[in-house]
N, C-alpha and C positions, 0 to 999 in steps of 0.2 A: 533091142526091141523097144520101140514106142508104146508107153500107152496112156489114154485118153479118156479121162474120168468127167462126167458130165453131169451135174443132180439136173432133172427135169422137173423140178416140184411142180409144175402145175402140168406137166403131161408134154408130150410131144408124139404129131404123128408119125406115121412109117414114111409118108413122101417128106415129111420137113425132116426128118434123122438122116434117109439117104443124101436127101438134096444139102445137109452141112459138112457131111463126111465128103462128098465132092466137091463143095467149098475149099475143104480143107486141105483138101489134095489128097486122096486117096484115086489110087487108080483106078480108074470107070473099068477096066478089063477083069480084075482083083475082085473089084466089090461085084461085079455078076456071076463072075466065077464061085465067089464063095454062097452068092446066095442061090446057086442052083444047087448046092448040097442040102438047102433043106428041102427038095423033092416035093415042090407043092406045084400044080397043076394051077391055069387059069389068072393068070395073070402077066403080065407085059409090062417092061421096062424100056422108056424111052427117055435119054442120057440129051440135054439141047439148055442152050442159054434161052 
């Protein structure tokens, strides 16, 4: 197992966290899969250079 330790001291949002973890090669399939387990309503992911 990999893992990926990041200090954000001045803050980072939710589009730039996802948009670096794609960057960085995390699978687009993986990372929506896991974020449909936190069960939240009302928003839309659209994966595009």
């Amino acid at each position: 197992m990999k893992i990926l330790y990041y200090d954000c001291f001045s803050g980072i949002t939710g589009d730039m966290n996802l948009g670096a973890l794609i960057d960085l090669g995390v699978d687009k399939q993986y990372l929506l899969k896991e974020l449909l387990k936190m069960n939240i309503d009302g928003y839309k992911i659209e994966i595009k250079k």
